[in-house]
C-alpha positions as CSV (number, residue, x, y, z in Angstrom):
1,X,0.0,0.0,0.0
2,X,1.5,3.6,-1.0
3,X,2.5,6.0,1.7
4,X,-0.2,7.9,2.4
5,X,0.2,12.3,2.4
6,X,-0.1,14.8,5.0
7,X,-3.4,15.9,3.6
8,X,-4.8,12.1,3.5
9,X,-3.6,11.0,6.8
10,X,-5.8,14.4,7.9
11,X,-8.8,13.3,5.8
12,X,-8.6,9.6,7.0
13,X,-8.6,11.0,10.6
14,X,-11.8,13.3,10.1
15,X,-13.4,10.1,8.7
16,X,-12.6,8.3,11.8
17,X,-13.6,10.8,14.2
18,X,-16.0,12.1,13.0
19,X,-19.5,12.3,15.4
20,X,-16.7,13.3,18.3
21,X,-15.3,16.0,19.5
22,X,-11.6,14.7,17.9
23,X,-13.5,15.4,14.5
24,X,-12.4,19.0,13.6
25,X,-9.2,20.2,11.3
26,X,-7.5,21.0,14.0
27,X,-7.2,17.7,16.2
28,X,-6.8,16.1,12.4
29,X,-4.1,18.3,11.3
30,X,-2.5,17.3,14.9
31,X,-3.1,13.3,14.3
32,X,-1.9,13.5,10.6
33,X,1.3,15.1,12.2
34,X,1.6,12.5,15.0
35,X,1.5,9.5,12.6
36,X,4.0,11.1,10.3
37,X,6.2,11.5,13.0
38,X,5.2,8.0,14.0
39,X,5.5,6.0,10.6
40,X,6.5,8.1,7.8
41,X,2.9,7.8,6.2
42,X,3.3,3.9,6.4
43,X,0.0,1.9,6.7
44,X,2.7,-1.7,7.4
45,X,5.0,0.3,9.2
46,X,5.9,-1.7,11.9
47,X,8.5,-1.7,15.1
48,X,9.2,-5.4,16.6
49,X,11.3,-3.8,19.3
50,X,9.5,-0.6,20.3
51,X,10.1,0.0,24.3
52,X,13.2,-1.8,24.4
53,X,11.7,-4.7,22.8
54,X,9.4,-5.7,25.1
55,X,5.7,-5.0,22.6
56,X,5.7,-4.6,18.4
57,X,3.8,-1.3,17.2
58,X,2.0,-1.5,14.1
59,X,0.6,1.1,11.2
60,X,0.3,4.6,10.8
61,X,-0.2,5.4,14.0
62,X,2.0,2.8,15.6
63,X,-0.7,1.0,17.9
64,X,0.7,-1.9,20.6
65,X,-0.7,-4.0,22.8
66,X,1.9,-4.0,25.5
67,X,3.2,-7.2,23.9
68,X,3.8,-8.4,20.3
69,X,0.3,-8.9,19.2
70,X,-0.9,-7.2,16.8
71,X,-4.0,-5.0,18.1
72,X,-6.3,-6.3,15.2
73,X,-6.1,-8.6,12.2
74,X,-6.4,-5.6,9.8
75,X,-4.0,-3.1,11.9
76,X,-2.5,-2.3,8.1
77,X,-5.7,-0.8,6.7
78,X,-5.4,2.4,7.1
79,X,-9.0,3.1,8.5
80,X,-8.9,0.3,10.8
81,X,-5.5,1.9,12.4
82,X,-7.6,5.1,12.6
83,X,-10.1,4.0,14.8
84,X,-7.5,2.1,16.9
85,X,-5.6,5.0,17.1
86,X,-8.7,7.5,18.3
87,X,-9.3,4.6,20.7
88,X,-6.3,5.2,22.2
89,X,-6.6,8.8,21.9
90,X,-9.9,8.5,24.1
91,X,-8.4,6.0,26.4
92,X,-5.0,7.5,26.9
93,X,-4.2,11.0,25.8
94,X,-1.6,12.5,23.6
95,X,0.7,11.4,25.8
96,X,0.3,7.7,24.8
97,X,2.5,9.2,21.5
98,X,6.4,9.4,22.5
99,X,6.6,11.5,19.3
100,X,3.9,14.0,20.7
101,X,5.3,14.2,24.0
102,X,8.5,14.4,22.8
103,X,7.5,17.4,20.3
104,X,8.9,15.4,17.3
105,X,5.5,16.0,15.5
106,X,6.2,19.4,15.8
107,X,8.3,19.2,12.7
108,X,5.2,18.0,10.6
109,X,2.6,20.0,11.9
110,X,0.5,22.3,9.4
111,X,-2.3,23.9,9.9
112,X,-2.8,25.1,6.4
113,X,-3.5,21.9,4.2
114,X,-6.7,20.6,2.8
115,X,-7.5,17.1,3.8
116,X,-7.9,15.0,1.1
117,X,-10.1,11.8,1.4
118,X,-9.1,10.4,-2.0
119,X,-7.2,7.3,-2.8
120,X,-8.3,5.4,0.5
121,X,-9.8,2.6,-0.2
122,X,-8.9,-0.2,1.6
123,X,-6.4,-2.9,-0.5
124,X,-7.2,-6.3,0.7
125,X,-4.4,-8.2,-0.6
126,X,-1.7,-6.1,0.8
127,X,-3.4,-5.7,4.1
128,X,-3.2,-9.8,3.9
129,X,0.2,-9.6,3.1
130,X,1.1,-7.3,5.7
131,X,-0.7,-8.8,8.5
132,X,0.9,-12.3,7.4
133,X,4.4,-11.0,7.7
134,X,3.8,-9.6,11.5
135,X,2.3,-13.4,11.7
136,X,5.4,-14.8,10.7
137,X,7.5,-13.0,13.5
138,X,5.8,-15.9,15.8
139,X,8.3,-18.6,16.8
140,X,6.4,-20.6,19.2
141,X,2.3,-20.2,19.2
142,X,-1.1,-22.0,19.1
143,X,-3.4,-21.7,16.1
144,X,-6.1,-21.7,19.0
145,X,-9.3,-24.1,18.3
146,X,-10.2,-24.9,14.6
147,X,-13.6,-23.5,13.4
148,X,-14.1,-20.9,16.5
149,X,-12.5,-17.8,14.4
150,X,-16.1,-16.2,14.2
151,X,-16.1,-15.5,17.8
152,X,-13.3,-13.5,17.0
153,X,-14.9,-11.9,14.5
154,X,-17.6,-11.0,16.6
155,X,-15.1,-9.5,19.5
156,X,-13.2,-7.7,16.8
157,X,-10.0,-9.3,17.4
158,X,-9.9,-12.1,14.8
159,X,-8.7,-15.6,14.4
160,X,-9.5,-18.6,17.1
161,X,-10.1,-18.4,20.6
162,X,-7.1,-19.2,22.4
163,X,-4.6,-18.3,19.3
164,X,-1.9,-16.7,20.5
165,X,1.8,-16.3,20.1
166,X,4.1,-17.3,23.5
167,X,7.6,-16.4,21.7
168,X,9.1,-14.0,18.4
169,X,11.4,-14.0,16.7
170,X,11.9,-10.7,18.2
171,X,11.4,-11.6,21.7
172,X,13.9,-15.0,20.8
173,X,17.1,-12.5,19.8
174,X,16.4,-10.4,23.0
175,X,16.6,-13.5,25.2
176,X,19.5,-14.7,23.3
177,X,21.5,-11.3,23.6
178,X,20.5,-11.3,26.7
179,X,21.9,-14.5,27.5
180,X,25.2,-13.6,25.6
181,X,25.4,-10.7,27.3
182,X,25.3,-12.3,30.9
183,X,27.9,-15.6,29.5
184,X,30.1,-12.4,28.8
185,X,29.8,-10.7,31.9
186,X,30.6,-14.4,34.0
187,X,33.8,-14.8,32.0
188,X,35.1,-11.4,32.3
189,X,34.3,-11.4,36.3
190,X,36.1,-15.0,36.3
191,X,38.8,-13.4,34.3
192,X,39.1,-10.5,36.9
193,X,39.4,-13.2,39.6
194,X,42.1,-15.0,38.3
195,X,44.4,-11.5,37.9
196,X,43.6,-10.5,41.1
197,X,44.4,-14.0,42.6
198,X,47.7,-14.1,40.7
199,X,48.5,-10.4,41.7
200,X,48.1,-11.8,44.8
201,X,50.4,-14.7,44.6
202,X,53.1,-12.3,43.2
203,X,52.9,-9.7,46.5
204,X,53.3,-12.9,49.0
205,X,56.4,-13.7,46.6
206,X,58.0,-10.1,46.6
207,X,57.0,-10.0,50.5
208,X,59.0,-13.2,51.1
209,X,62.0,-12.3,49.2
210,X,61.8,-8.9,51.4
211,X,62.1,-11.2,54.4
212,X,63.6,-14.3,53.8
213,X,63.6,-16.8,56.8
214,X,66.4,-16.6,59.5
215,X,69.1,-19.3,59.5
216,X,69.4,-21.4,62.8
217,X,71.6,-20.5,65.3
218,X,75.3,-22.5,65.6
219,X,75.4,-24.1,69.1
220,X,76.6,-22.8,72.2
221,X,80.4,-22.8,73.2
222,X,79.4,-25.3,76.2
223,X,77.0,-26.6,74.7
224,X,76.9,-30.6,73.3
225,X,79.0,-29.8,71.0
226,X,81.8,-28.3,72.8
227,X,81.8,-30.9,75.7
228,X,81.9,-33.7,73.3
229,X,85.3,-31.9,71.9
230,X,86.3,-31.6,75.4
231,X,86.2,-35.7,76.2
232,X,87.7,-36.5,72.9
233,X,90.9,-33.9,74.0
234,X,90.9,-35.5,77.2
């Protein structure tokens, strides 16, 4: 699907919101600058390691769960990630936007153009395509139960109860890294151990040679010794 203009991404909004009170030019000049900011104008943008990899954000306006599920089936259509993204709006704030909060939709932000409604329709086939290659990302999951995907259609959220994704890829080369990164840390700490055992070693060395042993004392003039010398004279 073709990046979608400033003036579109204003016009998609206004068709989203409209009947609230997010509905006017202004709040859809604001949006449109928010998911430039966001995406570039992307409807399959998407981040697998947004918040330090711990949740995947999807479409224009970058939408997550808290985890790597995508918020709905069709997240790539562009009117679909409208309305999830005025839900979160409603639910959240502008703050729920890092790029809003911190001012990088500034740099997008006109107040000047028309919105343009044009050249939005929905394309099903790359939607599909999109939404496959988030599925992909899915290492380890459960289809969920066969024939029960219309109750997800009912709840909005698609495919069969109980599908669900338990690992990444993603989520895989954190735990990996992670685990590198700790294998790393145990070798350098053992490595630190032996130099400061063998600096060690060395002082005890240099200490000794500082102050060697004394030798034993000879004997006594009448001592053993000099009485035996005495009999043998005798």
């Amino acid at each position: 699907m073709a990046t979608l203009t400033y003036a579109q991404l204003e016009g998609l909004w206004m068709k989203a919101a409209a009947g609230t009170r997010y509905g006017t030019r202004t709040w859809a000049a604001l949006m449109a600058a928010i998911a430039e900011a966001e995406s570039g104008g992307n409807p399959g943008a998407l981040n697998p390691s947004d918040n330090n990899g711990t949740q995947s954000s999807f479409g224009l306006w970058q939408i997550s769960t808290g985890t790597h599920q995508p918020p709905s089936p069709q997240w790539a259509d562009p009117a679909t990630n409208a309305q999830l993204a005025l839900g979160k709006l409603q639910g959240q704030g502008l703050e729920a936007w890092g790029t809003y909060t911190s001012g990088a939709y500034r740099a997008y932000l006109s107040g000047s153009t028309t919105p343009d409604v044009t050249g939005l329709a929905n394309s099903a086939a790359t939607v599909a395509e999109t939404t496959a290659a988030a599925a992909s990302d899915c290492l380890v999951g459960f289809g969920g139960i066969p024939g029960t995907a219309w109750f997800g259609d009912i709840g909005g959220a698609g495919g069969n109860l109980g599908q669900g994704c338990f690992l990444t890829r993603s989520e895989a080369r954190g735990v990996m890294g992670a685990l590198l990164m700790t294998g790393g840390g145990l070798i350098l700490a053992a490595g630190l151990a032996l130099v400061t055992a063998g600096a060690g070693v060395r002082a005890a060395e240099r200490a000794a040679g500082r102050n060697p042993a004394a030798p034993p004392a000879p004997p006594a003039p009448g001592g053993e010794g000099g009485k035996a010398r005495a009999r043998a004279e005798a």
